[in-house]
N, C-alpha and C positions, 0 to 999 in steps of 0.2 A: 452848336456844331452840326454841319448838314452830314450827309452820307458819303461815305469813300467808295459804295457802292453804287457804280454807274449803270446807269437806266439803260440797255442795250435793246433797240427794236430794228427792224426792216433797214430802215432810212438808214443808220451810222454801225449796223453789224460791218460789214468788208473795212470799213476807214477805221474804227475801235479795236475790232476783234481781228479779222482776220490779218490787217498791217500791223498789227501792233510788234513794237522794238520789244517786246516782253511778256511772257507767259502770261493766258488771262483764263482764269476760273470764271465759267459761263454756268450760270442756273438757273434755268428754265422753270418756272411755277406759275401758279395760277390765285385769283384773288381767292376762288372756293374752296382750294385746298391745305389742309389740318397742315399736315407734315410743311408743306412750302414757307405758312405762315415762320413755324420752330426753327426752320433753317436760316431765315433771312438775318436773327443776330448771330450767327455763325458765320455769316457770310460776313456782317460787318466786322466783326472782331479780323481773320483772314484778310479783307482790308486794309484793317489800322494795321497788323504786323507786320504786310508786306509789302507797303508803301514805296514806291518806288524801286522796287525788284519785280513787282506782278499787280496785274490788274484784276479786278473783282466786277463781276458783271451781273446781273438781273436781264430777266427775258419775260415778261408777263405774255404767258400763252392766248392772251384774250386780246392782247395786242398788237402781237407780233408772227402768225399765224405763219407768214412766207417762213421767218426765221426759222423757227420748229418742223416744218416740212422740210427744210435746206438740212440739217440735220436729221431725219427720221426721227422725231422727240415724240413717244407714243406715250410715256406717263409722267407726270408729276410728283416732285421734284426731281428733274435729272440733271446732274452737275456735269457740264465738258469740260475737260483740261487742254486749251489749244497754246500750239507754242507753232510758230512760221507757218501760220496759217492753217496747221493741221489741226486735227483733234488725237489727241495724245492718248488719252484715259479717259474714260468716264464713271460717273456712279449711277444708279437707279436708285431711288427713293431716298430715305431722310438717314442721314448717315453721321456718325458724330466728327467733328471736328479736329479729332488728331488722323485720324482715317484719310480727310480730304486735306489736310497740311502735308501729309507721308507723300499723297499723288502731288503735289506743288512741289515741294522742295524736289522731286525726282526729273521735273521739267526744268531749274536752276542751274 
């Protein structure tokens, strides 16, 4: 079973994220970072739950460098909550999972 977590860089951020028909949970991390690692089955669980009501995205900061300057992303892991292209809410650092579900369901 592959990832419901879509790989978000430079190239497909405006055509994924910012057109998207539907709410997308953006998170920013990095390969070097502790917290980023712990968040990424979080992010897949959020994912699998919200299949086809919201999209679940990754941004590796060592790849996507425009992305994170297009946002001001100064630490790792920062989670965006974008809905019609804005950015809704966000979180700074490693945050547990009913937390970033409370900001999803308030974009639905």
């Amino acid at each position: 079973m592959g990832s419901k977590v879509m790989s978000v860089q430079d190239g497909n951020l405006d055509e994924d994220v910012l057109r998207s028909s539907v709410p997308v949970v953006l998170d920013f991390s990095a390969e070097w970072c502790g917290p980023c690692r712990k968040m990424a089955p979080i992010m897949e669980e959020i994912a699998s739950e919200f299949e086809g009501k919201a999209k679940v995205g990754t941004v590796d900061m060592g790849l996507s460098q425009e992305a994170a300057l297009r946002f001001s992303i100064l630490s790792v892991p920062t989670v965006l909550f974008i809905k019609d292209g804005k950015v809704r809410d966000q979180v700074v650092g490693l945050a547990h999972k009913t937390a970033l579900v409370a900001r999803l369901q308030r974009l639905l």
